[in-house]
VEXBAVEX-442680 format. One record per residue (C-alpha): residue in three letters; chain; y, z, x. Coordinates in steps of 0.1 Angstrom, whole numbers, plus 5000, padded with zeros to 4 digits. Each point is the difference from the previous one (the first is absolute). Layout:
BEGIN
ALA; A; Y; Z; X
...
***
This chain:
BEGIN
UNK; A; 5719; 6059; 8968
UNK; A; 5028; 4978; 5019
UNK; A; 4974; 4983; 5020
UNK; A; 4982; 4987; 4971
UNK; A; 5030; 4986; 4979
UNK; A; 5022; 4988; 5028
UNK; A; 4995; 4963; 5002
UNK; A; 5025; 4991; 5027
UNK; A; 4985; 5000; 5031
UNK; A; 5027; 5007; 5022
UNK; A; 5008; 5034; 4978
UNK; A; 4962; 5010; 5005
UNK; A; 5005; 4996; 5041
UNK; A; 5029; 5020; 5000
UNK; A; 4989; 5021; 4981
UNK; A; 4965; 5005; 5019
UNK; A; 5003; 4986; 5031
UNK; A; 5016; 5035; 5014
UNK; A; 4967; 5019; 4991
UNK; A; 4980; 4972; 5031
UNK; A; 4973; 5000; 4977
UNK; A; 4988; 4972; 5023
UNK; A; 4991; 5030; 5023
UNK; A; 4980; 5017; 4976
UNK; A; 4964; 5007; 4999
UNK; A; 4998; 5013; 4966
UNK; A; 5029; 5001; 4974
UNK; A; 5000; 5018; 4963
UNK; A; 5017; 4986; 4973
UNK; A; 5007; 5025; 4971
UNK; A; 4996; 4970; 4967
UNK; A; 5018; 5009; 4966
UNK; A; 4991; 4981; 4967
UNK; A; 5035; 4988; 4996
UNK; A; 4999; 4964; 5002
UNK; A; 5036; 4988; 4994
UNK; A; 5036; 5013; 5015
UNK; A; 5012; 4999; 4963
UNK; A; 4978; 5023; 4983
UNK; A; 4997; 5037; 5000
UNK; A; 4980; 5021; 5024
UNK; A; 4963; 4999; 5005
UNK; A; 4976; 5023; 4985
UNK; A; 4968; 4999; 5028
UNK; A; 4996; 5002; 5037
UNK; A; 4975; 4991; 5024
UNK; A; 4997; 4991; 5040
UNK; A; 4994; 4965; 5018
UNK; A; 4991; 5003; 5034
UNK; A; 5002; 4973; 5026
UNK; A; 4982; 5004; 5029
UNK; A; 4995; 4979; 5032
UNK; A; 4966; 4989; 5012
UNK; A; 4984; 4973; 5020
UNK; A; 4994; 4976; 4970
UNK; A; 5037; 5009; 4991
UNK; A; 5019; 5019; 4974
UNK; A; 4981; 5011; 4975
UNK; A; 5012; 5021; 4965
UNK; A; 4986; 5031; 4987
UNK; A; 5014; 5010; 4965
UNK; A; 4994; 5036; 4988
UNK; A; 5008; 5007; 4961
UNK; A; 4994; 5034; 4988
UNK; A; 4992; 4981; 4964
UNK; A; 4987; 4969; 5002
UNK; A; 5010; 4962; 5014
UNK; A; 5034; 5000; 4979
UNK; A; 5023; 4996; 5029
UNK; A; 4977; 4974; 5017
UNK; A; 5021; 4973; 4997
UNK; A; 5031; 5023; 5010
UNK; A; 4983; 5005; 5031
UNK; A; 4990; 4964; 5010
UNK; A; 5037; 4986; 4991
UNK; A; 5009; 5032; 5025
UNK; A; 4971; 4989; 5026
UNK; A; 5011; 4966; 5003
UNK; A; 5034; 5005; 5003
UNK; A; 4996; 5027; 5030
UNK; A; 4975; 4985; 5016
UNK; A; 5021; 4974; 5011
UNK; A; 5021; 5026; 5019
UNK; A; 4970; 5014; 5015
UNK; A; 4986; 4970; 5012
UNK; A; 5019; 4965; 5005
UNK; A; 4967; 4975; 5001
UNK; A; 4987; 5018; 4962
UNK; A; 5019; 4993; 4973
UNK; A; 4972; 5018; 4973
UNK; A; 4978; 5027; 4999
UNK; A; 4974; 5009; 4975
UNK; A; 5002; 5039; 4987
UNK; A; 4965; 5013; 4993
UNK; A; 4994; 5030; 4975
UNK; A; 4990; 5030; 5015
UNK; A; 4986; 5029; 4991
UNK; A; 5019; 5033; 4994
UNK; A; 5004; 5035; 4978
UNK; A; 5012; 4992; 4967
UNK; A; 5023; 5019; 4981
UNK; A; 4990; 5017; 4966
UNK; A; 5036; 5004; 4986
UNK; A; 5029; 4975; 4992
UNK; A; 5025; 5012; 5022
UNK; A; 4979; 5007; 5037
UNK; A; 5002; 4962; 5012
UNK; A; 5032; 5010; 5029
UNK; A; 4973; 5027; 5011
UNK; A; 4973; 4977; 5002
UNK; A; 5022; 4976; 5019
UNK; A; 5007; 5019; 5027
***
C-alpha cells in the first residue's frame, strides 16, 4: 500500500531500493483497494506480478473478483518498475486469468 501512495521519490528508493529489485527476474506485489493514506483500510486483495523478459517487464494482475484493483496495480507497476529496471519508466499490467472466489471474505487466500 506505501508504494502506491508515496509520491516522494526519494522515500520510495529508500524504501525499496534495499529489496535490489533490479536483480529480480520476477517480483509479486500483494495490491489493496485502499487508494489514499487518509482513509480507512481496504476491503479487497489481489496480486501484480512483474516479471522480466526479453521485450522487458511486463505486469500480470490476478484478482480473485474481477478488474477492481486494476488501476491499484498499474499505479504499483509503474512505480516499481523503475526500480527494477532504470531505462523503463512504465509497464502495462495485463489481466490474467485465475480461480475466483465465491464468498466476500476469500480475496487474501486468492492472493496468495
Amino acid at each position: 500500500f506505501w508504494v502506491a501512495v508515496e509520491e516522494d521519490m526519494e522515500d520510495l528508493q529508500d524504501g525499496l531500493q534495499p529489496l535490489d529489485l533490479q536483480d529480480k527476474q520476477i517480483v509479486l506485489v500483494p495490491v489493496n483497494d485502499r487508494s489514499e493514506r487518509g482513509s480507512e483500510g481496504g476491503c479487497h486483495w489481489s496480486l501484480l506480478e512483474l516479471r522480466r523478459g526479453e521485450a522487458g517487464i511486463t505486469g500480470h494482475y490476478y484478482d480473485s473478483i474481477g478488474v477492481g484493483n486494476l488501476s491499484q496495480a498499474q499505479k504499483l507497476a509503474n512505480k516499481v518498475v523503475s526500480f527494477m529496471e532504470t531505462k523503463q519508466q512504465r509497464c502495462e499490467v495485463k489481466v490474467e486469468a485465475c480461480g475466483k472466489q465465491s464468498n466476500s471474505s476469500d480475496c487474501g487466500v486468492f492472493a496468495l
